[in-house]
C-alpha positions as CSV (number, residue, x, y, z in Angstrom):
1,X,-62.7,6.3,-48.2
2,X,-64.1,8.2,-45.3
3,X,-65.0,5.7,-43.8
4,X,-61.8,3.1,-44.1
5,X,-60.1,6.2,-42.7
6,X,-62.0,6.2,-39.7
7,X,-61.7,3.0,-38.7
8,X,-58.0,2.9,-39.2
9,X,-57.9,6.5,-36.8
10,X,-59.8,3.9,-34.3
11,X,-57.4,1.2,-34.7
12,X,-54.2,3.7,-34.2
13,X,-56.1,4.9,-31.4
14,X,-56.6,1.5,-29.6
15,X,-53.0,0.2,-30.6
16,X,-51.7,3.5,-28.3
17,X,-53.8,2.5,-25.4
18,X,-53.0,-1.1,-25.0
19,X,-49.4,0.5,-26.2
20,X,-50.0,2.9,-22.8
21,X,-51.4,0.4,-20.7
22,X,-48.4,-2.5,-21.3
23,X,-46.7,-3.1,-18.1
24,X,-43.1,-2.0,-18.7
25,X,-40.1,-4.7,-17.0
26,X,-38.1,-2.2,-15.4
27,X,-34.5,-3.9,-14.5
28,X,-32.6,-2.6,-11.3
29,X,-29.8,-3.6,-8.8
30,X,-29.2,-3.0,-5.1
31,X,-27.2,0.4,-5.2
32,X,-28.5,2.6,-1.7
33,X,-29.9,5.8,-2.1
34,X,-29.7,5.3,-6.0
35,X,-32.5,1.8,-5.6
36,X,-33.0,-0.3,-2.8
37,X,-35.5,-2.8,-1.2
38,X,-37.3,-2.2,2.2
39,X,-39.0,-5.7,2.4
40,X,-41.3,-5.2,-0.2
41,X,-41.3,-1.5,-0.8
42,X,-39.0,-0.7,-3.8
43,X,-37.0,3.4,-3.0
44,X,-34.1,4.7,-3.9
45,X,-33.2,8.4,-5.7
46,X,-33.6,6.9,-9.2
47,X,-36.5,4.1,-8.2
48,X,-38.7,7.3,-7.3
49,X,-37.6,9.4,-9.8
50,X,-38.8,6.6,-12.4
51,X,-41.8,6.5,-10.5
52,X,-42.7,9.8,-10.9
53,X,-41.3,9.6,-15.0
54,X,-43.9,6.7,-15.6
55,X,-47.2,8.6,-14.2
56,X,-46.3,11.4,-16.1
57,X,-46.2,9.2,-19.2
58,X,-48.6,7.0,-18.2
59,X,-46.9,3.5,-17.6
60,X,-47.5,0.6,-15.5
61,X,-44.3,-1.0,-14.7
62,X,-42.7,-3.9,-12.4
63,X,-39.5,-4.4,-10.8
64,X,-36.9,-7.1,-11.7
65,X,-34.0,-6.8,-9.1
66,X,-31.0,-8.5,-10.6
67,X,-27.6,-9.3,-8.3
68,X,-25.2,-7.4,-10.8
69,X,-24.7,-4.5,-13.5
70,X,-23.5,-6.7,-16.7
71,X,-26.9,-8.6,-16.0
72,X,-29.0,-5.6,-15.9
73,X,-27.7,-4.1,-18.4
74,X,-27.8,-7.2,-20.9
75,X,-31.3,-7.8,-19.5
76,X,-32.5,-4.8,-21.5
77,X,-29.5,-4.8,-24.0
78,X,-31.5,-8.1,-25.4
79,X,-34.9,-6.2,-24.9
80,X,-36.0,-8.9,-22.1
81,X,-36.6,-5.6,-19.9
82,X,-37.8,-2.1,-21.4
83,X,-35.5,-0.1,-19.3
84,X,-32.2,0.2,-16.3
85,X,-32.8,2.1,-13.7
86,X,-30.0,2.4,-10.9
87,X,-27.0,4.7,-10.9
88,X,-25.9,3.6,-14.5
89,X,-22.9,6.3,-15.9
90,X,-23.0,7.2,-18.8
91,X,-20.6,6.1,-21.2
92,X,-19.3,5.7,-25.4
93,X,-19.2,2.2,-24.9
94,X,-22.3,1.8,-23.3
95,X,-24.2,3.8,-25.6
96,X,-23.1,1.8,-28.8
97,X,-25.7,-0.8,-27.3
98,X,-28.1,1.0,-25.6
99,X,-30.0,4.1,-25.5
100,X,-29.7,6.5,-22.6
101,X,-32.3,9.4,-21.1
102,X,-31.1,12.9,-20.3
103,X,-28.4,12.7,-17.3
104,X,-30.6,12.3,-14.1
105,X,-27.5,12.5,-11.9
106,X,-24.0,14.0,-11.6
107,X,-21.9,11.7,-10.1
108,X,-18.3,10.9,-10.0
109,X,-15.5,8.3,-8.8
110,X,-14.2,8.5,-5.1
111,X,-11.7,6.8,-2.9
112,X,-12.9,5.5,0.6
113,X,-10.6,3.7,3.0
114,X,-10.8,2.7,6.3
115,X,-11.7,4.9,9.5
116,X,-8.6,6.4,11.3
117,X,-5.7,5.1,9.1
118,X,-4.1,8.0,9.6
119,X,-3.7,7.3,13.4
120,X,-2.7,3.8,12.8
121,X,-0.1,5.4,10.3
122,X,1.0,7.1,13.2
123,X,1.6,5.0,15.7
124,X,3.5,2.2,13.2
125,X,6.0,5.0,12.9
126,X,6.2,5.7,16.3
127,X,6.5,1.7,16.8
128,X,9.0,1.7,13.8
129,X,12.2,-0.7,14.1
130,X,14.0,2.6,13.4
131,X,13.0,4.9,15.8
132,X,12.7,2.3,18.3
133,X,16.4,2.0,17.7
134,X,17.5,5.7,17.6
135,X,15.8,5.9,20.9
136,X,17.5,3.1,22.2
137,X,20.6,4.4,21.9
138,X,19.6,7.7,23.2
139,X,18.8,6.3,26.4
140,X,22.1,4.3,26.5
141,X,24.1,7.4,25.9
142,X,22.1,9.2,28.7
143,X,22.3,6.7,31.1
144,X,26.1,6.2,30.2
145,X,26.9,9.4,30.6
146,X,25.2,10.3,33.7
147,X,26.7,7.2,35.2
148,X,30.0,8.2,33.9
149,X,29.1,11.7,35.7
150,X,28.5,9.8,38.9
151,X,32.1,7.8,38.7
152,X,33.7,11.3,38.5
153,X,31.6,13.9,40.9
154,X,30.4,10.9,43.6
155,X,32.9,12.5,46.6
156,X,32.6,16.1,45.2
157,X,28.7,16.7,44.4
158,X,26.5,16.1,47.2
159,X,23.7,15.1,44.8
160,X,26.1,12.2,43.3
161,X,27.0,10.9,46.6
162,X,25.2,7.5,46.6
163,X,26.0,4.1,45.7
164,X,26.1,3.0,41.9
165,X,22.4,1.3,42.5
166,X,20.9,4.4,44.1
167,X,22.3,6.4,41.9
168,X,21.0,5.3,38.4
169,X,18.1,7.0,38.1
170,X,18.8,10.3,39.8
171,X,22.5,9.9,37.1
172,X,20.6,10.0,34.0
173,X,17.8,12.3,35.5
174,X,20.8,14.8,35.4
175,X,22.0,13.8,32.2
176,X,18.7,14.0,30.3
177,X,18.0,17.8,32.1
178,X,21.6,18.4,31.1
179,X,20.3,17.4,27.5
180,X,17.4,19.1,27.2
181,X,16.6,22.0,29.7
182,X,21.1,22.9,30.3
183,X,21.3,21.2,33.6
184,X,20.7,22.5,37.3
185,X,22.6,25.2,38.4
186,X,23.1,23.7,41.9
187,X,24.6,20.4,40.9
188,X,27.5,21.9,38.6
189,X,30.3,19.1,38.7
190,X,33.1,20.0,41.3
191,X,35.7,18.4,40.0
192,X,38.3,19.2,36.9
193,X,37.1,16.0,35.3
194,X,33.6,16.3,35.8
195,X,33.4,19.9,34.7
196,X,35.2,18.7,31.5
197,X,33.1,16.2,31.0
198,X,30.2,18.5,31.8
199,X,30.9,21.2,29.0
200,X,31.5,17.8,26.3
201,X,27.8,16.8,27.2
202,X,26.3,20.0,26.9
203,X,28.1,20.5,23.7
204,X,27.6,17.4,22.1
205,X,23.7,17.3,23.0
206,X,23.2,20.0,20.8
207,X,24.3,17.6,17.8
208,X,22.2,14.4,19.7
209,X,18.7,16.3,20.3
210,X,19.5,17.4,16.8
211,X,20.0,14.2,15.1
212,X,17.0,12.5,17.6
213,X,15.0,14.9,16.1
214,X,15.9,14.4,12.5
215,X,15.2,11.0,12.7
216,X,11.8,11.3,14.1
217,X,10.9,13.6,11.7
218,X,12.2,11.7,8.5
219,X,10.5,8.4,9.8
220,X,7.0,10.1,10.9
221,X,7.4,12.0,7.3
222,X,8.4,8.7,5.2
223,X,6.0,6.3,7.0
224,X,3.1,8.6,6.6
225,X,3.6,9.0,2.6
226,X,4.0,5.5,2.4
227,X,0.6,4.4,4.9
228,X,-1.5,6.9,3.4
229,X,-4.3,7.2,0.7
230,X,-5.3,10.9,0.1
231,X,-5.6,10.7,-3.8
232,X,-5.3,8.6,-6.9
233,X,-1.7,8.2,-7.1
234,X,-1.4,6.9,-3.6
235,X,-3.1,4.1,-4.9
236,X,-0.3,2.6,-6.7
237,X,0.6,-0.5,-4.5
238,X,-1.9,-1.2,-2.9
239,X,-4.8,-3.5,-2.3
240,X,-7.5,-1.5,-4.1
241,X,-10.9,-3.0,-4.7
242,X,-14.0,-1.8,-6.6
243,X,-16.9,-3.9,-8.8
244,X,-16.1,-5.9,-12.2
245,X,-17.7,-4.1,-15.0
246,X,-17.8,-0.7,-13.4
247,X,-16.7,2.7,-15.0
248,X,-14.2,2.6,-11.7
249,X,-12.8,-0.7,-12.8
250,X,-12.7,0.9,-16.4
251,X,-10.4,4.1,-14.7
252,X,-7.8,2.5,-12.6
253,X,-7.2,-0.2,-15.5
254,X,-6.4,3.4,-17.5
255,X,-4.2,4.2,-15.0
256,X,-2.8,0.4,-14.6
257,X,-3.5,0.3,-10.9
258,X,-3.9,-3.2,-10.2
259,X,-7.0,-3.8,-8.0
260,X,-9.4,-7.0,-7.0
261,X,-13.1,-7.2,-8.7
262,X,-15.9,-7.9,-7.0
263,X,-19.0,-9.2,-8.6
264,X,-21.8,-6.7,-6.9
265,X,-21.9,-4.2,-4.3
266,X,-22.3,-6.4,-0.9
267,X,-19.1,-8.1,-1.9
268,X,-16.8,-5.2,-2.2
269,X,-18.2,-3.8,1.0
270,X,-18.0,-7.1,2.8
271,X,-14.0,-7.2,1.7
272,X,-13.4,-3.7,2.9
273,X,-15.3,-4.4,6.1
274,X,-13.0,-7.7,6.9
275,X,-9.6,-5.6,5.6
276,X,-9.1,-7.4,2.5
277,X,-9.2,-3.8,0.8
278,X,-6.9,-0.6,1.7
279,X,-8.9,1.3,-0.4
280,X,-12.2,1.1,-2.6
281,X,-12.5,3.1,-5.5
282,X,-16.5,3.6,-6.5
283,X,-19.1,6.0,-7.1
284,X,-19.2,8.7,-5.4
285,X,-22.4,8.9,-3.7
286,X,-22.7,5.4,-3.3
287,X,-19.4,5.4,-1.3
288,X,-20.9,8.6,0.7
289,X,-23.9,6.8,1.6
290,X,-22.2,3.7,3.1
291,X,-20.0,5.7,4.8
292,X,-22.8,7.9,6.4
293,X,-24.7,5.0,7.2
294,X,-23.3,1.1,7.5
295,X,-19.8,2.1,7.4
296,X,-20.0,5.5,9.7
297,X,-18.0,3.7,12.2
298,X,-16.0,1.8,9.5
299,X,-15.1,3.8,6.5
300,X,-14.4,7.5,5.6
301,X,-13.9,9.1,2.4
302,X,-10.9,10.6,1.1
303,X,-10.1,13.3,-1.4
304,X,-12.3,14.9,-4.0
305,X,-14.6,13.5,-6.4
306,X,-12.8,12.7,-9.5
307,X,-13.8,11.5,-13.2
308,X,-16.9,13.4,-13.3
309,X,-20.0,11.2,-14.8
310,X,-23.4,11.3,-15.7
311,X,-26.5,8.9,-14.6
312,X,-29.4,8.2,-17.1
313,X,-32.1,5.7,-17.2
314,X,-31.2,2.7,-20.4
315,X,-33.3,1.9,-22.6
316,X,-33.0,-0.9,-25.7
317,X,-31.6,0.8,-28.6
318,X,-34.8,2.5,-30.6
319,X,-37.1,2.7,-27.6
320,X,-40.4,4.5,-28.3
321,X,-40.0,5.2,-24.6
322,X,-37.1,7.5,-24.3
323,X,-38.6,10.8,-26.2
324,X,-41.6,10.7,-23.6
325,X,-39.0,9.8,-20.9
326,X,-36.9,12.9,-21.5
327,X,-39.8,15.0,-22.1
328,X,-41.1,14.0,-18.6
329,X,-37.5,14.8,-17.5
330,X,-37.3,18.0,-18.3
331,X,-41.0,18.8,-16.9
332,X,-39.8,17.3,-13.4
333,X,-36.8,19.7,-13.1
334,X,-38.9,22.8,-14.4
335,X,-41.9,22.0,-11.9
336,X,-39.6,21.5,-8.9
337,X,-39.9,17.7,-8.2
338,X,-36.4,16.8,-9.3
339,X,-35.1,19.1,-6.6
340,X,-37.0,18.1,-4.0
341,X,-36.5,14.3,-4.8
342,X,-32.5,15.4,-4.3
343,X,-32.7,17.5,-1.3
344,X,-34.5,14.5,0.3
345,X,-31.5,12.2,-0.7
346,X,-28.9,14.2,-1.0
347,X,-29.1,18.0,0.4
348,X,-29.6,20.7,-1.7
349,X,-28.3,21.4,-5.2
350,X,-25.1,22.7,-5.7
């Protein structure tokens, strides 16, 4: 009995080495900082954090880079790879398939749109078919008037003494200074008409610089609610873009935004760069990375992070691997590692 007992303690024993020493398939996407590859140099937040997760527990492992997440994810969903490793949320749905580690990552959704829309707001209202228009007619009605001034004060007032050609420009010089700043003191019309007329346009501007303004105001106010994106309800509308499959995709069909899929991450950022996207609705780091780096001269977040997530690593449902996976978890954060693997990617912790 002893000795049938030993040799199956032996047998157990060797089973957990070659167990130990199997080389685990470890399925990832291009997501920068989350996992990326530098020729052939595999980094990333979560690529080193797995890194340091699988010498703690002993594993070998290689890296299977896969072009989107619904292939990653069915990768180890049909146990062809023993775990995801990227900046995967997450979520109900997904866990009815899969098993997930303790969160690694708190992330959220964030809207980024293109740099300086807000000036290009701007100027389309100040290029607007409507205030293009108002001023149009505020020129008329200067220039009629101070010719109208001229017609009545030319053999009176010294300053309109010139011929109707000469006198265009210096006319509604004096009207617009009437408008604006009261008029000069020195060229006060002479004559009965001209003073009436005088005291109408003075009068009367009051009501024009009024209106003038008004419209500017209402067009520079209406064109910039309608040009700009500063939060999720702006979105409505719009050409919004973000990746098929994603928990952003998930969101805006919740709030029945209509938006364009892309299949991976170089597509979406490709149709923002070439302005087939107002917006782009994605994770927040990943969108704050891009925009910091690639996009810095290109893109610009806008608003808060919203829809607050998690990140874990996913496993195949029943994985041995994810009680020694969260144990070696919780050892990183209490030694220090985690933190200084996220102040080198990300700053410090909040």
């Amino acid at each position: 009995m002893l000795r049938t007992m030993a040799v199956l303690a032996v047998l157990f024993q060797l089973a957990a080495g070659l167990a130990s020493a199997q080389t685990l398939t470890v399925a990832t996407v291009e997501r920068p900082p989350f996992s990326t590859r530098d020729q052939d140099t595999q980094s990333g937040f979560s690529i080193e954090l797995w890194r340091a997760v699988a010498k703690e527990i002993g594993q070998d492992f290689r890296v299977v880079r896969l072009n989107s997440f619904p292939e990653m994810l069915g990768m180890v969903e049909r146990m062809e790879a023993d775990i995801a490793v990227a900046n995967i949320s997450i979520t109900a749905e997904r866990e009815q398939v899969l098993d997930f580690s303790h969160a690694i990552f708190q992330s959220g959704l964030q809207i980024m749109v293109p740099k300086g829309a807000e000036t290009s707001v701007i100027w389309s209202a100040l290029l607007s078919r409507d205030l293009l228009f108002a001023a149009g007619i505020a020129f008329l009605m200067l220039f009629g008037g101070g010719m109208l001034m001229w017609r009545l004060e030319r053999g009176a007032q010294p300053y309109f003494d010139k011929s109707a050609s000469e006198a265009m420009f210096p006319s509604f010089w004096w009207a617009l200074n009437l408008v604006v700043n009261g008029g000069f003191e020195e060229r006060v019309p002479r004559t009965f008409f001209g003073r009436i007329f005088g005291v109408i346009l003075v009068v009367s501007s009051l009501f024009i610089v009024s209106i003038f303004v008004a419209k500017i105001t209402a067009v520079l106010t209406v064109d910039a609610i309608q040009g700009s994106v500063n939060s999720v309800n702006d979105l409505y509308g719009r050409e919004v873009a973000t990746i098929g499959g994603s928990t952003s995709a998930g969101f805006l069909e919740e709030r029945q935004l209509d938006f364009r899929e892309y299949p991976d991450l170089q597509t979406l950022l490709a149709a923002f760069e070439d302005g087939s996207a107002e917006a782009v609705v994605f994770d927040a780091p990943i969108l704050a990375y891009y925009a910091s780096h690639d996009g810095r001269d290109k893109a610009q977040l806008v608003g808060s992070a919203f829809r607050r997530e998690s990140y874990g690593f996913a496993l195949p449902s029943g994985s041995p691997l994810l009680e020694p996976i969260n144990r070696s978890l919780l050892k990183l954060r209490e030694d220090g590692a985690y933190d200084r693997l996220h102040r080198k990617y990300f700053g410090a912790l909040d």
